[in-house]
DRENDO-1510 file (C-alpha; in Angstrom, 1 decimal, always signed):
<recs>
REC; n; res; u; v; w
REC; 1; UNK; +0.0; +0.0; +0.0 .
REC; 2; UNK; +1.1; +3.4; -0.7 .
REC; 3; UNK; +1.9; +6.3; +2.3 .
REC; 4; UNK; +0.5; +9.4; +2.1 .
REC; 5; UNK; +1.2; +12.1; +4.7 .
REC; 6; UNK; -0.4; +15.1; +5.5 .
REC; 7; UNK; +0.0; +17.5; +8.2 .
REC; 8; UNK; -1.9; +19.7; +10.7 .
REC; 9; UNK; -1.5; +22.5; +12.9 .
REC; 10; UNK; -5.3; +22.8; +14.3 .
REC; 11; UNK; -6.4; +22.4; +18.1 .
REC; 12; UNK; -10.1; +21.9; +16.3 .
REC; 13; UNK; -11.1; +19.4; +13.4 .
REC; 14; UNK; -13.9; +21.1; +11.2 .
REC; 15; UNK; -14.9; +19.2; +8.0 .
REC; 16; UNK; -12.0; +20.9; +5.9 .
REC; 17; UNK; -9.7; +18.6; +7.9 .
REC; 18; UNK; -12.0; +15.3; +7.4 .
REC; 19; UNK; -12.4; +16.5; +3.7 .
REC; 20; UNK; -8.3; +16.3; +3.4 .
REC; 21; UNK; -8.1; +12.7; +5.1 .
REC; 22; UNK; -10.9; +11.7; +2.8 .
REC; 23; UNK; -9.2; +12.6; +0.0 .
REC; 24; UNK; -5.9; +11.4; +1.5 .
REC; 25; UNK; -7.6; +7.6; +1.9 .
REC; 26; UNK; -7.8; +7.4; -1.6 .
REC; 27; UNK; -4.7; +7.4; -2.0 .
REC; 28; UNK; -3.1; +4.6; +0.5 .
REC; 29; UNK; -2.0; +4.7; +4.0 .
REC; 30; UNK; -2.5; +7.8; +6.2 .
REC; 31; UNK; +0.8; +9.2; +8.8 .
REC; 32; UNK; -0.6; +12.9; +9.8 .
REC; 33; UNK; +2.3; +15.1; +11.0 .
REC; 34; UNK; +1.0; +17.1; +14.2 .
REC; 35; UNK; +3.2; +20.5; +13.9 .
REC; 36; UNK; +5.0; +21.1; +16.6 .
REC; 37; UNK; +4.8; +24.2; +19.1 .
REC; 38; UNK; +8.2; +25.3; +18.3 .
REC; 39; UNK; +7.2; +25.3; +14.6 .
REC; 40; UNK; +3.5; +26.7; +15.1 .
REC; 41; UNK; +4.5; +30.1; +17.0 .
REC; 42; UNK; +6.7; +30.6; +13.1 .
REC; 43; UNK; +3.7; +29.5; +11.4 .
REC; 44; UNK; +1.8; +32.3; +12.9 .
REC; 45; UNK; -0.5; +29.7; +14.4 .
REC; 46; UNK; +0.1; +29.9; +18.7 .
REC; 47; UNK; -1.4; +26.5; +20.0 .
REC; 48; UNK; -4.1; +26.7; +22.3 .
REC; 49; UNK; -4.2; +23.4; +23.5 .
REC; 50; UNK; -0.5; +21.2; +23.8 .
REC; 51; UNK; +1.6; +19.6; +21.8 .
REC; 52; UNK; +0.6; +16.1; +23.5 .
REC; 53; UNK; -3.2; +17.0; +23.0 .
REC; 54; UNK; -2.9; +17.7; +19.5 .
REC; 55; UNK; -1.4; +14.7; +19.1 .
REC; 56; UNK; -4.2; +12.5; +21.1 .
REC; 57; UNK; -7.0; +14.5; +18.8 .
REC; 58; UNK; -5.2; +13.3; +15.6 .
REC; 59; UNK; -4.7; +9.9; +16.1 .
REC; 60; UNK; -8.4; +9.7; +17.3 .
REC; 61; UNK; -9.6; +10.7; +13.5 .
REC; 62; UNK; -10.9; +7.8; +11.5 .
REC; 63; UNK; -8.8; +6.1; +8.8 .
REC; 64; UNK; -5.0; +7.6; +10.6 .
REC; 65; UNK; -2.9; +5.0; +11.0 .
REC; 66; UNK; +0.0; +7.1; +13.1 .
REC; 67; UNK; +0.8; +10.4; +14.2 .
REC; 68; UNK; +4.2; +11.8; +14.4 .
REC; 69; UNK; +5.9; +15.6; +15.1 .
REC; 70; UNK; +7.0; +17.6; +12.5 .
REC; 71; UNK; +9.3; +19.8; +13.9 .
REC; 72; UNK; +9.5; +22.3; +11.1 .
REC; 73; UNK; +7.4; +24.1; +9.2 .
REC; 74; UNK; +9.4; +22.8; +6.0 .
REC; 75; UNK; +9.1; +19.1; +5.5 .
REC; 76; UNK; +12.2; +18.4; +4.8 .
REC; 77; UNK; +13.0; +15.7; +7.9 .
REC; 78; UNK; +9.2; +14.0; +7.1 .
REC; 79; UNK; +10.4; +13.3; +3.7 .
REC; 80; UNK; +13.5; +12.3; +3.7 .
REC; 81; UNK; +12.5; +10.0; +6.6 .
REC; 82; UNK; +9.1; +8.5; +5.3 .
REC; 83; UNK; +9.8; +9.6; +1.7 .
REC; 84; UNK; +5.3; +9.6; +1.0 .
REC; 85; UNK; +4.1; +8.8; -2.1 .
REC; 86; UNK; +2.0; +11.3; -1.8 .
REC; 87; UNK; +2.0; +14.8; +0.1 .
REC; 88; UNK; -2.1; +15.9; +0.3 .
REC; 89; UNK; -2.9; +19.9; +1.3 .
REC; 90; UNK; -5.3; +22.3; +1.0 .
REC; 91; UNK; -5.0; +24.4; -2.3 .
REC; 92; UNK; -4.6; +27.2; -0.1 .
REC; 93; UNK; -0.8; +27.4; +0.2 .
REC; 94; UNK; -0.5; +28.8; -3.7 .
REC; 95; UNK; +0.0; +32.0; -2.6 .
REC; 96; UNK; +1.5; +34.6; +0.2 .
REC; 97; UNK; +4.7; +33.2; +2.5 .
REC; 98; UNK; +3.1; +29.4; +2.6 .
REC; 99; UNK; +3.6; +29.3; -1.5 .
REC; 100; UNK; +7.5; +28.8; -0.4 .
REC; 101; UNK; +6.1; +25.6; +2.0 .
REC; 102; UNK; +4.7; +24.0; -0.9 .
REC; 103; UNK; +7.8; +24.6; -3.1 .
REC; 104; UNK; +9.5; +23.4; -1.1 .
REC; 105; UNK; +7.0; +20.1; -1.0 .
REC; 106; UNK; +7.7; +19.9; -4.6 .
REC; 107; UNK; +11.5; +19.8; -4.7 .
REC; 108; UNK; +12.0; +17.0; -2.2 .
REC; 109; UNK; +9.0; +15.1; -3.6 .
REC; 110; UNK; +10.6; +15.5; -7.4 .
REC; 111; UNK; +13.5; +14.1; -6.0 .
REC; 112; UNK; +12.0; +10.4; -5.9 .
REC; 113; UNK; +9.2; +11.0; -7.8 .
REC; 114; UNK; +7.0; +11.8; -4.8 .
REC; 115; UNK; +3.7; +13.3; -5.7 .
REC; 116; UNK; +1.6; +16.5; -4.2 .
REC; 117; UNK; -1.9; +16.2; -4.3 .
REC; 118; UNK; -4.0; +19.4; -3.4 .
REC; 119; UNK; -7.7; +19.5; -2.0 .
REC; 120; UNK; -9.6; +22.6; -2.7 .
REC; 121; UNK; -10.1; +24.3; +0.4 .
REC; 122; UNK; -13.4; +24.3; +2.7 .
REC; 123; UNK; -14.7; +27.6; +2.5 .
REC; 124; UNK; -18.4; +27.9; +4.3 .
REC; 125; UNK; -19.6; +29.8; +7.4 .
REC; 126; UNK; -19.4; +27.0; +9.6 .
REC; 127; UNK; -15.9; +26.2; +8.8 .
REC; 128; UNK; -15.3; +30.3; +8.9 .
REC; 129; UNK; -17.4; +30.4; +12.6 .
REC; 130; UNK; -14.5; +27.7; +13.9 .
REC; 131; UNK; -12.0; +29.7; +12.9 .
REC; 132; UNK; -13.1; +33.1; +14.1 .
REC; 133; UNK; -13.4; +31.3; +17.3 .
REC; 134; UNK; -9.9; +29.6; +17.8 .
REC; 135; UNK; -8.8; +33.6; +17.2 .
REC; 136; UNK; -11.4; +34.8; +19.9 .
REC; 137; UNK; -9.8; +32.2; +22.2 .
REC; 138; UNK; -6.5; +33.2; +21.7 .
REC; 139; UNK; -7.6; +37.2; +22.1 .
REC; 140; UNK; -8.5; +36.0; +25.6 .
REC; 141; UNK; -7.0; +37.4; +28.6 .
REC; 142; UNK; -6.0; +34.2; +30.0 .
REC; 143; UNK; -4.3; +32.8; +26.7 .
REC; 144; UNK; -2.8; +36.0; +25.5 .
REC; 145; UNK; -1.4; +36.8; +29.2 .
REC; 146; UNK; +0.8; +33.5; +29.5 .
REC; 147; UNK; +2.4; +33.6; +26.2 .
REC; 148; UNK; +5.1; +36.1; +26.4 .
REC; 149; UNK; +6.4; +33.3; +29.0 .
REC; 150; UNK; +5.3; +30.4; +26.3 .
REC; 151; UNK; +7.6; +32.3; +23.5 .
REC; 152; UNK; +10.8; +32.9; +26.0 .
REC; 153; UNK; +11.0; +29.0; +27.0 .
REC; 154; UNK; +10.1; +28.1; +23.2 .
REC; 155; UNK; +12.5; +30.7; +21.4 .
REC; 156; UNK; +15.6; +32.0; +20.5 .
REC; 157; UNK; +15.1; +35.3; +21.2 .
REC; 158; UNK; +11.2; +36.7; +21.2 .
REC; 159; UNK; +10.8; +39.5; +18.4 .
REC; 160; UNK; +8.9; +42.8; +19.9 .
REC; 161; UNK; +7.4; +45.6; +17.5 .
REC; 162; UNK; +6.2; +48.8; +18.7 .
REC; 163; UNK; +2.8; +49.3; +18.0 .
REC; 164; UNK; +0.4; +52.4; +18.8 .
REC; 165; UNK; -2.8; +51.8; +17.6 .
REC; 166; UNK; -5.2; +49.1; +16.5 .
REC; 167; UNK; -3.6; +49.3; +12.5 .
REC; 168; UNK; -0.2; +49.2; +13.9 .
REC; 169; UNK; -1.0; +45.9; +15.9 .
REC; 170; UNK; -3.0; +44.4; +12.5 .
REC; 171; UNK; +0.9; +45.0; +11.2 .
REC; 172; UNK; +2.8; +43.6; +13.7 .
REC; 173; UNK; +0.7; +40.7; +14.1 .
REC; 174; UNK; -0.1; +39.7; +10.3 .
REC; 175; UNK; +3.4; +40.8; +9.1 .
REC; 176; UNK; +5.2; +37.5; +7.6 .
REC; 177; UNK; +7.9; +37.0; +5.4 .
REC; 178; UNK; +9.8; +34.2; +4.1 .
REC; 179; UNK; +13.7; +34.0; +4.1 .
REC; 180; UNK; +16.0; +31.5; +2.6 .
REC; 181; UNK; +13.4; +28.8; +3.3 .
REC; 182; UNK; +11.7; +29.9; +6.7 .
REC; 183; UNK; +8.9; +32.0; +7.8 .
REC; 184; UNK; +9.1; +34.4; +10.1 .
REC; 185; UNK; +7.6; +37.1; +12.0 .
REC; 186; UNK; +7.3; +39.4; +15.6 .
REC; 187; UNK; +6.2; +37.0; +18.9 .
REC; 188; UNK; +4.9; +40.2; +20.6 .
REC; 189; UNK; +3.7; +44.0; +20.8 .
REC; 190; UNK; +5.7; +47.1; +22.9 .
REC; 191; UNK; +2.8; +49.6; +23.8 .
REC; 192; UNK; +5.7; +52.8; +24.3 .
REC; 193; UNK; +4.9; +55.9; +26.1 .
REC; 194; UNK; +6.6; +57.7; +23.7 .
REC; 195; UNK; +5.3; +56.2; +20.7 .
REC; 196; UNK; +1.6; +56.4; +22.4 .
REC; 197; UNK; +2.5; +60.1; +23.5 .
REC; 198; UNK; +4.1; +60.8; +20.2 .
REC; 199; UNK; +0.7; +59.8; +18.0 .
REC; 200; UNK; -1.5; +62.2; +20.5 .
REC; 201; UNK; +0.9; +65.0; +19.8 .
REC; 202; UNK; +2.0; +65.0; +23.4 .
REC; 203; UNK; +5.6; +64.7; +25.1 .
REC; 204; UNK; +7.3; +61.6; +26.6 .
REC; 205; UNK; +7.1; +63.2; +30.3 .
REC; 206; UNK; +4.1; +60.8; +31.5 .
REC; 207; UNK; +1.6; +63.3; +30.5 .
REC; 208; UNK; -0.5; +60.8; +28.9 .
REC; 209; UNK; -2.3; +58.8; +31.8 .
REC; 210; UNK; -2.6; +55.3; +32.5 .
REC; 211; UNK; -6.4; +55.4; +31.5 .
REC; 212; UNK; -5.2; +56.6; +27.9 .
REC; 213; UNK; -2.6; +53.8; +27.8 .
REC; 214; UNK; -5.4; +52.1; +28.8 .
REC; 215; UNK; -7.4; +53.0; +25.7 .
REC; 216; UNK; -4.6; +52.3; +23.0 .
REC; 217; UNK; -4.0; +48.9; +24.4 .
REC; 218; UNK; -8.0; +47.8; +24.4 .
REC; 219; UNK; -8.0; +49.1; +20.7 .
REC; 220; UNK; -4.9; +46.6; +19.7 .
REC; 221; UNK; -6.2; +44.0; +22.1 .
REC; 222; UNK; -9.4; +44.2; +20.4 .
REC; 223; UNK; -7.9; +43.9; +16.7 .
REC; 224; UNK; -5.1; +41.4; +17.5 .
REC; 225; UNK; -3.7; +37.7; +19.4 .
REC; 226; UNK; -0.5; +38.4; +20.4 .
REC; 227; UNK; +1.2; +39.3; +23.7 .
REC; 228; UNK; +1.7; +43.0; +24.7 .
REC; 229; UNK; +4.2; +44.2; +26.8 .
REC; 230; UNK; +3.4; +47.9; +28.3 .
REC; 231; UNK; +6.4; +50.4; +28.5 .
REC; 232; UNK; +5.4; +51.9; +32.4 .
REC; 233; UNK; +7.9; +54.7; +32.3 .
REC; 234; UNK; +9.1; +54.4; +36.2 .
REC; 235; UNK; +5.5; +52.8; +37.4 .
REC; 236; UNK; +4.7; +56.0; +39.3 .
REC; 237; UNK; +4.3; +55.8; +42.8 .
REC; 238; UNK; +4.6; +52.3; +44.6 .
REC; 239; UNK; +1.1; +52.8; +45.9 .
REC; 240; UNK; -0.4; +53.3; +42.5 .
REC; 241; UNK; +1.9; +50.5; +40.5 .
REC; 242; UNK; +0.2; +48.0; +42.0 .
REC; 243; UNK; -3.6; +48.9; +40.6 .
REC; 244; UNK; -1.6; +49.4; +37.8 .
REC; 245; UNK; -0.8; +45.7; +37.9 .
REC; 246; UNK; -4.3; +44.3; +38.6 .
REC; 247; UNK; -5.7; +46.2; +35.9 .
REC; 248; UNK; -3.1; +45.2; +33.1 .
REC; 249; UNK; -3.1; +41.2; +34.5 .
REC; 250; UNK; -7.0; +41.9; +34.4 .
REC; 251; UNK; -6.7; +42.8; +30.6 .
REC; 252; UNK; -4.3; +40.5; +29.3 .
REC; 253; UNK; -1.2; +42.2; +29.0 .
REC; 254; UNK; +1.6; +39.7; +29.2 .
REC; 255; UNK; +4.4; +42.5; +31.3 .
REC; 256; UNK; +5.0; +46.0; +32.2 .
REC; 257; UNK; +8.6; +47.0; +32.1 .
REC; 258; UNK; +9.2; +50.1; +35.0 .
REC; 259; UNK; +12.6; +52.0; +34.5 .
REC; 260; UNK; +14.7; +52.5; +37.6 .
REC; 261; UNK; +14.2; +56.8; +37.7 .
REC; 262; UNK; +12.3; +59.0; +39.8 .
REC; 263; UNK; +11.0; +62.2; +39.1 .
REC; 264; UNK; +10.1; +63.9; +35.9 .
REC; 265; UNK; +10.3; +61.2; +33.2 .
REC; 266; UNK; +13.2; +62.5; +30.4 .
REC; 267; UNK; +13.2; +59.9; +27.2 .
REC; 268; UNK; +16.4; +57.9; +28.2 .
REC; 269; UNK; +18.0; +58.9; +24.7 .
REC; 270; UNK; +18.8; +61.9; +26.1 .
REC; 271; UNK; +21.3; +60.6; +28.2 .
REC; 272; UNK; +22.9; +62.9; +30.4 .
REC; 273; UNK; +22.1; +66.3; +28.0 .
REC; 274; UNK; +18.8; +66.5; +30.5 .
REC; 275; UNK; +18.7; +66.0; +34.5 .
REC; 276; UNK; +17.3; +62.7; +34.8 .
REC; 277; UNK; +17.4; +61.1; +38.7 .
REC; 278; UNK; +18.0; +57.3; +39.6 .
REC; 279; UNK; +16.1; +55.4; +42.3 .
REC; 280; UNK; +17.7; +54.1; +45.2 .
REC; 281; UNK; +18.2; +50.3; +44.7 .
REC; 282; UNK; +16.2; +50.0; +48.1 .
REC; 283; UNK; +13.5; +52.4; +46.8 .
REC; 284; UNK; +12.9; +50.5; +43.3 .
REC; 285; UNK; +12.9; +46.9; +44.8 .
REC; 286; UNK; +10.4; +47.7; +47.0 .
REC; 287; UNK; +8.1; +49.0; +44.1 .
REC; 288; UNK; +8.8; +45.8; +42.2 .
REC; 289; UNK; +8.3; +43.6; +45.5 .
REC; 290; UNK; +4.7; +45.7; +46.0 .
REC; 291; UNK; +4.0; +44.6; +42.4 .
REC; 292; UNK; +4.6; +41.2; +42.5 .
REC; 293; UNK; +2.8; +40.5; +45.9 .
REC; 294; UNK; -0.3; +42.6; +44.2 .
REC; 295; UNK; -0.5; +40.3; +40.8 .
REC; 296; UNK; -3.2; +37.2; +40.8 .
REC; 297; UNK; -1.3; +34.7; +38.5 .
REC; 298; UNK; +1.8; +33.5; +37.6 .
REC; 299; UNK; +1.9; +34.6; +34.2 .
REC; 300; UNK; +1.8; +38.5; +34.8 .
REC; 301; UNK; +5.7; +39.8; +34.2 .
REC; 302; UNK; +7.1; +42.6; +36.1 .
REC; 303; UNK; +10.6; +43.6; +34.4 .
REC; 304; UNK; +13.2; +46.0; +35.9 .
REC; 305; UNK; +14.5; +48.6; +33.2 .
REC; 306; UNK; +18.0; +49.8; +34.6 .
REC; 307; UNK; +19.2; +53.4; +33.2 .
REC; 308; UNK; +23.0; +52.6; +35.0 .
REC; 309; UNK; +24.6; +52.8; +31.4 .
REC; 310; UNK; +22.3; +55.6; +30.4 .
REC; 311; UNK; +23.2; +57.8; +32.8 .
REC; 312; UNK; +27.2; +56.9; +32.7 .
REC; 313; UNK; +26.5; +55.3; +36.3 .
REC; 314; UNK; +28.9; +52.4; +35.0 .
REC; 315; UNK; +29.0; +48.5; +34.6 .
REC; 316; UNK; +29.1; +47.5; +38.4 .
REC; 317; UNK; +26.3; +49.8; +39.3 .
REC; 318; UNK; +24.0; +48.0; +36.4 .
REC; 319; UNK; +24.9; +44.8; +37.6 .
REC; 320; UNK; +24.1; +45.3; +41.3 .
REC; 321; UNK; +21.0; +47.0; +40.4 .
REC; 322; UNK; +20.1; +44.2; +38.3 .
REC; 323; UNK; +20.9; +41.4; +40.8 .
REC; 324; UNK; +19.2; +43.4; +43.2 .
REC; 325; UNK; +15.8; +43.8; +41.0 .
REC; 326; UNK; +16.3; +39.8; +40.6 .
REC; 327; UNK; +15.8; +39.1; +44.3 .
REC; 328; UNK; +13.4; +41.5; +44.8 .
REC; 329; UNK; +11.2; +39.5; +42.2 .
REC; 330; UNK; +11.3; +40.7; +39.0 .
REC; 331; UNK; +10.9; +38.3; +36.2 .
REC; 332; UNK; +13.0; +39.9; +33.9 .
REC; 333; UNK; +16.2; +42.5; +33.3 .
REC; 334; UNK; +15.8; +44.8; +30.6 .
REC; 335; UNK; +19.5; +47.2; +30.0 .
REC; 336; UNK; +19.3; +50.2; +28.0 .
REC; 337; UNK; +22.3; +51.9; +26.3 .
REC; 338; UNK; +22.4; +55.1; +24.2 .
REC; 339; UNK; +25.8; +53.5; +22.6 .
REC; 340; UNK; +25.8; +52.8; +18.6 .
REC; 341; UNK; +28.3; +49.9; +19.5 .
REC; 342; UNK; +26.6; +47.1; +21.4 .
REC; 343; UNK; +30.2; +46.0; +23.4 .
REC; 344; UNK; +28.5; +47.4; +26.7 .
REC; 345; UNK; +25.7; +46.1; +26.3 .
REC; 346; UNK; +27.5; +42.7; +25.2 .
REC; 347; UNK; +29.2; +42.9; +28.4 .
REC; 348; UNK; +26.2; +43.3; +31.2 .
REC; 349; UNK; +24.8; +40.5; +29.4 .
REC; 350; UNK; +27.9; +38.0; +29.4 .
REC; 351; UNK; +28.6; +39.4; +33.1 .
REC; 352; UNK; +25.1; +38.8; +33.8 .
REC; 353; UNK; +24.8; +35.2; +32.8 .
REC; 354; UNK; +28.2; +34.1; +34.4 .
REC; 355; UNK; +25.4; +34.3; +37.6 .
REC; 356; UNK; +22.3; +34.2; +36.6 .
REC; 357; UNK; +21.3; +31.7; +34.0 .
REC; 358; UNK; +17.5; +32.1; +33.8 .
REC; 359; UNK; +16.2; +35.4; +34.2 .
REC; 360; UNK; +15.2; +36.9; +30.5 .
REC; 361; UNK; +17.7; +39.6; +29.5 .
REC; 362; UNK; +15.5; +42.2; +27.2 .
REC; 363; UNK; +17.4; +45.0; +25.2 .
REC; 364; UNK; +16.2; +47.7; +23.2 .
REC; 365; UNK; +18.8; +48.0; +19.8 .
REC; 366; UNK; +17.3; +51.6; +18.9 .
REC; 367; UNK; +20.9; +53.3; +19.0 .
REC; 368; UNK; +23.1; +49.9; +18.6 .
REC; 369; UNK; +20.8; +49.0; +15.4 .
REC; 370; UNK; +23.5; +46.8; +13.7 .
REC; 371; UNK; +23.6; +44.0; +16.0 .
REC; 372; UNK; +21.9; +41.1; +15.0 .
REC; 373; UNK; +19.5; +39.0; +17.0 .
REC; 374; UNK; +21.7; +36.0; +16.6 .
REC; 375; UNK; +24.4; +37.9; +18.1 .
REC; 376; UNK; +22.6; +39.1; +20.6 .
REC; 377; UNK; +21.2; +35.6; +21.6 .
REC; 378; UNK; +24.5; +34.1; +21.8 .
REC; 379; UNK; +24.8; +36.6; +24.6 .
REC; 380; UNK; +21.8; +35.2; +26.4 .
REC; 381; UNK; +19.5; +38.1; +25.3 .
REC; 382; UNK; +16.0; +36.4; +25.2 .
REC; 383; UNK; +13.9; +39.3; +24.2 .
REC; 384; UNK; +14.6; +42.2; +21.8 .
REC; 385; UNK; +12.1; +45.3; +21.7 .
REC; 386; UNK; +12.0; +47.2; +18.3 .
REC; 387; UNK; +10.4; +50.3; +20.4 .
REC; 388; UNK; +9.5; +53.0; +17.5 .
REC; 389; UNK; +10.7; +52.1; +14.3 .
REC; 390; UNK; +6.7; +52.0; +13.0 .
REC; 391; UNK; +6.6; +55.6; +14.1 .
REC; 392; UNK; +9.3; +56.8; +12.7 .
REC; 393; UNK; +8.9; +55.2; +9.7 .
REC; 394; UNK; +5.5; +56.7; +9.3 .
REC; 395; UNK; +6.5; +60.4; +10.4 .
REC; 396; UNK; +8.7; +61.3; +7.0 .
REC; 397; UNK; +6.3; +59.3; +4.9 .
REC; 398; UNK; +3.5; +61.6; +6.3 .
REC; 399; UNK; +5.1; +64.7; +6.1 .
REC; 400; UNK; +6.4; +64.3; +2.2 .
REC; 401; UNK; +3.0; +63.5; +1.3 .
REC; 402; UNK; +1.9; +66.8; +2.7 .
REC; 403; UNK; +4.6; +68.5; +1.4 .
REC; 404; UNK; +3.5; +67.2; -1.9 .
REC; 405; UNK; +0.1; +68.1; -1.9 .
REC; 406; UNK; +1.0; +71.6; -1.1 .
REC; 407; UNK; +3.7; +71.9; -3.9 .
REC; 408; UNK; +1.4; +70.5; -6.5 .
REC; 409; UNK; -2.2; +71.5; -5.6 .
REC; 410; UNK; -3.7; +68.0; -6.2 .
REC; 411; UNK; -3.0; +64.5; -4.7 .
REC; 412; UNK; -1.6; +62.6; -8.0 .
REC; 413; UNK; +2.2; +62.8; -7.6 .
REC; 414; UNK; +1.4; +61.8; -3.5 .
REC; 415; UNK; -1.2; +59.1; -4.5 .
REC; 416; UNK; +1.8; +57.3; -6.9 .
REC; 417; UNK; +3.9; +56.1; -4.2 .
REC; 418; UNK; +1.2; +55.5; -1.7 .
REC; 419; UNK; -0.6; +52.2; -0.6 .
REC; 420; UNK; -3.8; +51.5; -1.8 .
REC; 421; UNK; -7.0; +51.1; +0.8 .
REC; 422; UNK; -7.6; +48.2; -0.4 .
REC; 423; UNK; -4.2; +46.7; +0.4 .
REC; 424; UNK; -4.8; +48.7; +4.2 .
REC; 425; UNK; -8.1; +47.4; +4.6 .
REC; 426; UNK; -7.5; +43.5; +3.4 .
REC; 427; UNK; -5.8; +43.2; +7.1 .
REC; 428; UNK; -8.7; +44.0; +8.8 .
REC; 429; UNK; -11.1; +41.1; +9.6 .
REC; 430; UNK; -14.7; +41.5; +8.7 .
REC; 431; UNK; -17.2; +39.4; +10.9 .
</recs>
C-alpha cells in the first residue's frame, strides 16, 4: 500500500480537515504530522491546547494509521524519513509566505518522484465560525497573558514591534515574510509611552495617563492575538503600581517594564544632556516587591528597566541593580544603552549570565541597530524590543506626502507612491 502524509497544525477538526483525510484515503495509508509548538508560533499559528493533545486529537480521526511531530514548518526531515508517495494539502498554500512551504513540497518530492496532491479548500460559514473562534480564544485574557512566558521557554530570542494603535498591531501581528526557506515574523507587541505620546501629539514626560494607555491597548487588544508588553515609564508611585498591575493582568497584558528613575520622566536617549534622577536600589525593589505580591497569577511579568549605562553610572552599578531587582522579584532584566556599539551592552549580558542563567535579558537596539538577534542571543538576550521604528517610519512618509500636496495642488504625484486602501483594509477582519 502506498503512504501518504499530511499534516496539521489545528487544536479543532472542522470538516475541511476530514475533507483532506478523505481525499488522503484514496490514495493509500495515512501518517498525519502534528506540527510542533516550536514550529507553530513561526507558522503564525500559537497552540491553544498542547503539543501532546494535538497529538491525542489526531490519532483519534478515522482512517490515521500514526501520528508523528514535525518539527519544522518545511518538511524536509518527514520526507527524507518517510519519503510519502504522496503529500495531500489544501490548495490554499498557492499563494502569500506558505507558497514557499509547498515549493518546497515539490523539490523534495521530485526528487524520488513523490507526488503532491491538493484539495480545494473548505470555504463555508461554519468552517469560517470555527476559525473566528480559535482567534477569539486566543484574544482572551488568559491565553494572551501567558504567552510572552510560552515564546521565552520556546524561542531563540522573542521578536517585539512597537505598536500604537489598532492598525499598527494588525501590522505587527499579520506581518510574515519568508527567508532562505523559513517564515518568520514578531512574537509580541511594545505599547511605548513615547510612541503612544508621540501619536497624541504629546511629550514623553508621562503626561499621557494610565487610563489613555489604557485606551490604546484595548483598541490593539481588540484587533489582534498576540502578547503586549506595556512600557510603564518608572510605574509612578509604589502605591499606585500595583492597581496598575491588577488592571493590566486583568486585561491580558503579558508585562510591564518600569525604569529604575524617579521624578520627571526625560526619554532615556537623552542621556545625560537632561537631568534625569535614579532610584535608590532600596527604593525600586520595594516598588517591584509591591507589584509582585499585588499580581493574581503567575503569568503577569514585572521587568526592571536599569538606566546605569544611560546615565554613565557604569558596569558594576548596572549589575548590582540588576541582581538586586532579581531578588526583589522581578521576572525579567531589561538594559538600556544610548551607545551605537553594542560591546557594553554585550558585556552586562555576558557578566550577567556568568550568575544568573535564567532570568530573561531584554534589550532595546534603537541606537546599537546593527547588531543582530543571533548575536545578541549568543549573549543570552532572550527578548529584543524594536520600540519606535513604526513611528518613525510613518513620520517622514507623512510629512512628504503633505509636502507634496502643497507643492502640486492635487494629490496625484502623492497618490503614486502610496498604498492603496484596499491593500490597508484586506488586514482587517470582517465578521
Amino acid at each position: 500500500m502506498k503512504t501518504v502524509y499530511t499534516c496539521f497544525c489545528t487544536d479543532v477538526i472542522h470538516e475541511g480537515h476530514l475533507n483532506i483525510i478523505g481525499q488522503a484515503l484514496k490514495y493509500g495509508k495515512l501518517i498525519v504530522g502534528a506540527l510542533s509548538d516550536r514550529a507553530l508560533i513561526r507558522y503564525n499559528k500559537f497552540p491553544t491546547v498542547s503539543q501532546e493533545e494535538r497529538i491525542a486529537l489526531y490519532k483519534k480521526l478515522d482512517g490515521v494509521s500514526s501520528v508523528i511531530i514535525q518539527d519544522s514548518i518545511m518538511y524536509n526531515d518527514v520526507i527524507s524519513q518517510f519519503h510519502p508517495d504522496y503529500v495531500v494539502h489544501g490548495d490554499n498554500w498557492k499563494e502569500g509566505p506558505e507558497a514557499a512551504i509547498r515549493e518546497n513540497v515539490i523539490n523534495l518530492l521530485k526528487e524520488y518522484g513523490g507526488k503532491l496532491a491538493e484539495v480545494p479548500y473548505t470555504y463555508n460559514e461554519k468552517v469560517k465560525k470555527i476559525d473566528a473562534q480559535l482567534k477569539e480564544k486566543l484574544a482572551m485574557p488568559e491565553y494572551r497573558r501567558k504567552r510572552l512566558r510560552q515564546l521565552v521557554q520556546m524561542c531563540p530570542v522573542v521578536k517585539v514591534l512597537e505598536a500604537h494603535s489598532g492598525l499598527t498591531g494588525l501590522i505587527a501581528e499579520k506581518t510574515v515574510v519568508e527567508e532562505n526557506g523559513r517564515l518568520d515574523q514578531f512574537d509580541a507587541m511594545w505599547v511605548s509611552s513615547l510612541c503612544d505620546s508621540t501619536a497624541k501629539g504629546k511629550p514623553d514626560i508621562e503626561l499621557v495617563d494610565m487610563s489613555s494607555r489604557l485606551r490604546t491597548i484595548d483598541d490593539i487588544m481588540e484587533v489582534t492575538t498576540k502578547p503586549i508588553i506595556l512600557d510603564g515609564d518608572t510605574g509612578g508611585l509604589a502605591e499606585h503600581f500595583v492597581y496598575n498591575v491588577r488592571t493590566l493582568e486583568r486585561m491580558g497584558v503579558s508585562a510591564v517594564i518600569i525604569e529604575d528613575k524617579t521624578g520627571l520622566k526625560k526619554n532615556s536617549l537623552f542621556g545625560t544632556e537632561v537631568i534625569q534622577t535614579q532610584a535608590s536600589i532600596e527604593e525600586f525593589s520595594d516598588k517591584i516587591a509591591a507589584g509582585k505580591r499585588a499580581q493574581l497569577t503567575d503569568d503577569f511579568m514585572i521587568i526592571a528597566r536599569i538606566e546605569s549605562l544611560i546615565l554613565d553610572k557604569g558596569m558594576e552599578d548596572a549589575l548590582k541593580r540588576a541582581f538586586a531587582f532579581v531578588e526583589a522579584g522581578a521576572d525579567g532584566i531589561m538594559i538600556h544603552s544610548r551607545k551605537k556599539n553594542p560591546s557594553e551592552i554585550l558585556e552586562f549580558c555576558d557578566k550577567f549570565r556568568e550568575k544568573d542563567k535564567n532570568t530573561p535579558v531584554v534589550v532595546v537596539p534603537t541606537s546599537f541597530n546593527a547588531v543582530t538577534e543571533n548575536e545578541l542571543a549568543l549573549h543570552g538576550v532572550n527578548i529584543v524590543i524594536y520600540a519606535n521604528q513604526l513611528t518613525r517610519s510613518a513620520f517622514p512618509a507623512m510629512q512628504q506626502t503633505a509636502k507634496e500636496i502643497l507643492i502640486h495642488h492635487r494629490a496625484k504625484e502623492a497618490d503614486d507612491r502610496l498604498t492603496s486602501i484596499k491593500d490597508i483594509i484586506t488586514l482587517i477582519d470582517e465578521l
